[in-house]
N, C-alpha and C positions, 0 to 999 in steps of 0.2 A: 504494500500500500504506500499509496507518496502522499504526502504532505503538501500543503501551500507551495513553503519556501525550497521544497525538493527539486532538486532539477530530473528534469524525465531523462531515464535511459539511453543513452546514445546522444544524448544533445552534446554541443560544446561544448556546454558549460561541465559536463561530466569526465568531457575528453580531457581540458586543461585547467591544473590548477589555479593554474597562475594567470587565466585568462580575463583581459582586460572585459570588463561589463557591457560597457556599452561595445565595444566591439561584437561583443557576441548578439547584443540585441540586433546591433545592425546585421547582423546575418542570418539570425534567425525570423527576424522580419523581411527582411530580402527573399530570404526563404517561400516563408508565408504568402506573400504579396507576387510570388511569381507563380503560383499555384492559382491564386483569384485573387479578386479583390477585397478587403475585409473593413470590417470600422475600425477606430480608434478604439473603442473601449473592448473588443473582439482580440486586438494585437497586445493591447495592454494586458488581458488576462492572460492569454498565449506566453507571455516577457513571463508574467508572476509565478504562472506553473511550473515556468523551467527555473524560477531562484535567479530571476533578475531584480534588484531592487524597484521600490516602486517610483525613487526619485531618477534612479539610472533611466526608466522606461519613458518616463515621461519626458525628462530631455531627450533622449533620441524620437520618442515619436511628435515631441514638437518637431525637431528637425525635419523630418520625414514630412508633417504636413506642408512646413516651409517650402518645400524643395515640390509640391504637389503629388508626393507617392501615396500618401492620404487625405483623403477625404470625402468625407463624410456625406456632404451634400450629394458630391458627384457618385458618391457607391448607390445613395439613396434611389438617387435618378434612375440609374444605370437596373437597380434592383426591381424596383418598381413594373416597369415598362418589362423585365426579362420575365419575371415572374408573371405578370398580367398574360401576357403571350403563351407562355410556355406551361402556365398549371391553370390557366382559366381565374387564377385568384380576382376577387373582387376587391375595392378597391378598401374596403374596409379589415378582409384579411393580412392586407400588402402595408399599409398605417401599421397594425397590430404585430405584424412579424418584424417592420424597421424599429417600436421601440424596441421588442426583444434585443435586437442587435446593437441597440447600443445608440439609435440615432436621433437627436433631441427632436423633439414635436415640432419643431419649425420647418425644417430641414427635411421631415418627413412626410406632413403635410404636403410641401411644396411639390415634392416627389409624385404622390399620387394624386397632386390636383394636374397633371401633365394628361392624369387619363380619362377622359373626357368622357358626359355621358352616354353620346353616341359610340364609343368605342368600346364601353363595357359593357353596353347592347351588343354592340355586334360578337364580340369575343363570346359571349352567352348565349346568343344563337349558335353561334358555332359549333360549341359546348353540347348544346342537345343535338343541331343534325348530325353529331356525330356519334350520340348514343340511340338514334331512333331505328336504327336495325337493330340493333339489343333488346330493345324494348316494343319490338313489334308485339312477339308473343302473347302481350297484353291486353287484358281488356283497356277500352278509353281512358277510363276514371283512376283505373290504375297505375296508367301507363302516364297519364297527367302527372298525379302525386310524386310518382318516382323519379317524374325529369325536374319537376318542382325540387324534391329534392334534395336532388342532384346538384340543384344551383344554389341553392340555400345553404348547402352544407361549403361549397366553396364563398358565402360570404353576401351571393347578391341578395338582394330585398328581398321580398316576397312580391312585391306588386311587380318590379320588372324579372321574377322570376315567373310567374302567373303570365306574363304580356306575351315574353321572347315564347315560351312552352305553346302558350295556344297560337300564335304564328305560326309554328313551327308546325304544328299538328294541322293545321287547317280547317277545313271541312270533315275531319276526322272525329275532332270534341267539338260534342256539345254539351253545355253547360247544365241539360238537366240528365244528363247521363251520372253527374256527379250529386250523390247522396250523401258520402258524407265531408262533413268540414276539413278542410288543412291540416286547421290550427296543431 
């Protein structure tokens, strides 16, 4: 079991004794950052788990913002838009996963006001024509619920989960085929 201040297995900090701190952070964030992109508060834990001080950390990764190798806003941006795209996430999931990471409410905000209503419509349509061969098998009512959701659980509302679903379904559903409530 490791501790805070333990350096993990095989890191630098394990290899040399006598190695300088910030040197090593700057490598091990070199490291980090050449893999993806990550927050500041993301590199800062990454520094503490390997047994880099917390003031050694913080001077290097000001540095590293200086120099533009982090930041925040722009991971924000970058995160937003990739996840939107790539997991269907709504724009309420994509806010709630950048505080996770570490990104202040400004900065994250800003992030997912880039994705616009009509694009999180569109991404949510997409989302269900591409599970409506899955869900043929279904009766209407059911087949409604399940694609409802389906988007719900990734984050969208309910009303433009309810909107994009009967689009998509057509002259398929109708509304008194459905007996019982959502909620």
């Amino acid at each position: 079991m490791h501790y805070v201040n333990e350096p993990t297995p095989g890191s630098l900090a394990d290899l040399q004794d006598d190695a300088d701190p910030e040197q090593v952070a700057r490598t091990i964030l070199l490291r980090r950052l050449s893999v993806a992109p990550r927050t500041r508060r993301e590199l800062a834990d990454d520094l503490r788990k390997r047994g880099i001080p917390d003031e050694v950390s913080a001077r290097v990764l000001d540095r590293f913002e200086e120099v533009g190798l982090v930041d925040d806003s722009e991971f924000a941006r970058m995160w937003a838009v990739s996840r939107q795209r790539t997991k269907g996430s709504a724009r309420s999931v994509l806010l709630r996963e950048l505080r996770a990471k570490g990104v202040n409410d400004d900065d994250a905000r800003e992030a997912v006001a880039e994705i616009d209503d009509e694009t999180e419509r569109a991404r949510a349509l997409s989302l269900v024509e591409g599970k409506l061969g899955a869900t043929a098998r279904f009766e209407p009512a059911v087949r409604r619920r399940r694609l409802v959701s389906m988007l719900q659980r990734r984050g969208y509302r309910q009303s433009v989960a309810l909107s994009v679903v009967d689009e998509a379904l057509g002259d398929e559903w109708h509304p008194e085929d459905d007996v019982e409530p959502l909620g």
